[in-house]
C-alpha positions in Angstrom: -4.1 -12.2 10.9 -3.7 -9.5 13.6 -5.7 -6.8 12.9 -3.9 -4.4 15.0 -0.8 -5.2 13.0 -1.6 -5.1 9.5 -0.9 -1.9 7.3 -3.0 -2.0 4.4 -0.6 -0.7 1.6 -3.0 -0.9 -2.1 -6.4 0.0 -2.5 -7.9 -3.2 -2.2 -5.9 -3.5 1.1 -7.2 -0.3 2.1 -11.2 -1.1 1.3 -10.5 -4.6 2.9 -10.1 -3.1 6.3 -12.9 -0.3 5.7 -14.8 -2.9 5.6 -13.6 -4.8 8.5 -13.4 -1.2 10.6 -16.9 -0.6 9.1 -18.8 -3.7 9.9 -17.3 -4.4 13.3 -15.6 -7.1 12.1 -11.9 -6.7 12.7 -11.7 -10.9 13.0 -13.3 -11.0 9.0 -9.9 -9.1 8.1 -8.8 -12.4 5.8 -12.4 -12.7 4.3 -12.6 -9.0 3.5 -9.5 -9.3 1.6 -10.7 -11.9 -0.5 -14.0 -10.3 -1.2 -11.4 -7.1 -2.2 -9.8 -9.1 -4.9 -12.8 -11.2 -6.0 -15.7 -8.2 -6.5 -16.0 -4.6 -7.9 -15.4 -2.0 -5.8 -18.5 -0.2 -6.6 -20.4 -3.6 -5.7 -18.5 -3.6 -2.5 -19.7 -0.5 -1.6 -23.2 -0.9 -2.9 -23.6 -3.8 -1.0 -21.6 -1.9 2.2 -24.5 0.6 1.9 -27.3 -1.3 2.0 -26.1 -3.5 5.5 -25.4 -0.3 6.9 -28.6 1.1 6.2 -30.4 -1.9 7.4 -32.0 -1.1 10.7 -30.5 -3.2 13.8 -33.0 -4.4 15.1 -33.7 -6.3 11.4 -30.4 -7.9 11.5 -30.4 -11.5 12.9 -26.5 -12.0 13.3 -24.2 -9.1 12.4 -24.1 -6.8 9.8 -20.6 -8.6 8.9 -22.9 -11.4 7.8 -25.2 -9.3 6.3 -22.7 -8.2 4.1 -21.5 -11.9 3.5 -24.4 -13.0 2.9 -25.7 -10.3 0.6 -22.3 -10.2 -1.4 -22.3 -14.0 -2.3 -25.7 -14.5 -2.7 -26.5 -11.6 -5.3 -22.5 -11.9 -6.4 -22.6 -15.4 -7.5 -26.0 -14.6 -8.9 -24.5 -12.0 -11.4 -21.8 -13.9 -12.4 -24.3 -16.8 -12.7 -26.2 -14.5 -15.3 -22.7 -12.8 -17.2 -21.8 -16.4 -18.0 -25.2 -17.3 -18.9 -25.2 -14.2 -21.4 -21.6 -15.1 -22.6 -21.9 -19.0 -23.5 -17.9 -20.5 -23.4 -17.5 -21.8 -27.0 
């Protein structure tokens, strides 16, 4: 997807290339859009803020995988723990 032509049109559209914009990640576009429909906004941005207040010199790749890092590994976590709190009958 070409960054330069995509015009974000719903909200999740519009925090999807926040992030992108954000994390100097324009590439990530597809993945933020995902990660738009799949999580919370307020996790979105909770996570957000902590990879950009992570110092640069402590971040190994980017702070695009930072975030992707942070978002799947404590995301799946929660979700992990919802369903374990919530047994499927």
């Amino acid at each position: 997807m070409d960054d330069q032509d995509f015009q974000p049109n719903t909200r999740e559209e519009h925090l999807a290339q926040e992030l992108a914009d954000r994390l100097g990640d324009p590439e990530g576009l597809p993945f933020y859009l995902k990660v738009a429909h799949r999580y919370s906004e307020p996790y979105i941005r909770a996570t957000l803020s902590r990879v950009m207040e992570t110092p640069r010199d402590r971040i190994r790749t980017s702070r695009g995988a930072l975030f992707n890092w942070l978002l799947r590994h404590y995301g799946d976590r929660s979700q992990q723990s919802r369903s374990d709190s919530n047994p499927r009958p």
